[in-house]
N, C-alpha and C positions, 0 to 999 in steps of 0.2 A: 855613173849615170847609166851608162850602158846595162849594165848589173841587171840595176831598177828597172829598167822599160824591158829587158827581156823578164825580169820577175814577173811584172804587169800581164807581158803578152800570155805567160806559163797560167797563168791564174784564171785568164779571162778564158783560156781554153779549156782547163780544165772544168771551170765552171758554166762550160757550154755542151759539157758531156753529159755533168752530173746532173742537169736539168733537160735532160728529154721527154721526151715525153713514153720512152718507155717503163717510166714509176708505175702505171698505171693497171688493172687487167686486160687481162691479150683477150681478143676475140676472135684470133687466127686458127685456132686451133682445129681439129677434126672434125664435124658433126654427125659423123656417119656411126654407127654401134648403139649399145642400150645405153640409158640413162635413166639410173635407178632416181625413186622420187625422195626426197632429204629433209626440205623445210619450205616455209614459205614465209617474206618478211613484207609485212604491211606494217607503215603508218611509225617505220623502228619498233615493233613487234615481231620477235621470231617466233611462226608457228610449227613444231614439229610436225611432219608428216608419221602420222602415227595408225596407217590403214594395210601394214606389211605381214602376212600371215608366219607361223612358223614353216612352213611349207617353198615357201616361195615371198620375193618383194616385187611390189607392184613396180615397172618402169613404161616408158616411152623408147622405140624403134626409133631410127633413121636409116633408111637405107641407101647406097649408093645411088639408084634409077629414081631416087623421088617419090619413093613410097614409102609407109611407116605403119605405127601401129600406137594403137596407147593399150598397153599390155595391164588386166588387172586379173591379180589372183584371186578368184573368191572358193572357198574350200578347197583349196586346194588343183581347184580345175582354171586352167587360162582362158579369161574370156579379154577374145582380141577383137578394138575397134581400127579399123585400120583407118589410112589418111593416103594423101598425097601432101605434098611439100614442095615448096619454093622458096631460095635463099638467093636475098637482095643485098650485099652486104652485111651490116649487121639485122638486115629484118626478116626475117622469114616468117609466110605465110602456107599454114597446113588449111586444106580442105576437105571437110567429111559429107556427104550427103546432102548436097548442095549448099553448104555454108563453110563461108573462110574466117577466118581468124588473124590477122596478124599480129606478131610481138615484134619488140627487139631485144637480140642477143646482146648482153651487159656482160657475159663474160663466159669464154669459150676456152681451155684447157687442154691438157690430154686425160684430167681429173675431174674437174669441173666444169657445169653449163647452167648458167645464171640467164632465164629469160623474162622482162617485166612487160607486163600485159594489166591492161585495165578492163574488169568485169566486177561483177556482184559477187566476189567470193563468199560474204557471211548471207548469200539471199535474202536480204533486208532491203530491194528497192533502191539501195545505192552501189554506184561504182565505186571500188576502191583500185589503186595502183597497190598490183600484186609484184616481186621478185618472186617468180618459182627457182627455188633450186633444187639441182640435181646431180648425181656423181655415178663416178663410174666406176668400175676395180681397175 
């Protein structure tokens, strides 16, 4: 009998591990470096981001002091929109030119940064909920 209730107790621990809730994606991870631009998934549609010259790939800045950039290559030349930034936990809100933005961060790596925001992506008069993703080297 003893056997059996310590079997129990081994099982019920074990199976107190294997369900944490670390399955999931980490949002811990760095935000500060570029993040190059990868895809965007609306609606379980993946759309490639498909606007990267040979030259150069378009990404977004984070800097340590709270400033940033959305870096776009066009011919070849970097045209930089710069930002400020604020991180609330998973939410952070960048500000350009007197307007803010916030998203939330759905998944933050040393690889990957997944952030979903709701706007008019297909400019058709509706909002859609976008996942941008993004990666880094």
């Amino acid at each position: 009998m003893k056997i059996l209730k310590l079997s129990v107790v081994v099982a019920l621990i074990t199976l107190s591990f294997s369900c944490s809730s670390d399955d999931g994606p980490t949002t811990s991870g760095e935000l500060t470096g570029k993040w190059y631009y990868k895809e965007y998934k609306i609606a379980g549609q993946t759309i490639p981001y498909d606007d990267h010259e040979a030259c150069g790939k378009d990404y977004i800045q984070f800097n340590a002091d709270g400033t940033g950039a959305n870096v776009d290559i066009w011919d070849c030349e970097i045209d930089a929109a710069p930002y400020t930034y604020t991180r609330t936990g998973n939410n952070i809100t960048v500000s350009s030119d007197g307007e803010s933005d916030t998203a939330q961060i759905t998944e933050l790596s040393s690889t990957t940064l997944k952030i979903k925001r709701v706007y008019d992506f297909y400019d058709d008069g509706n909002d859609q909920t976008v996942i941008e993703v993004y990666t880094r080297n």
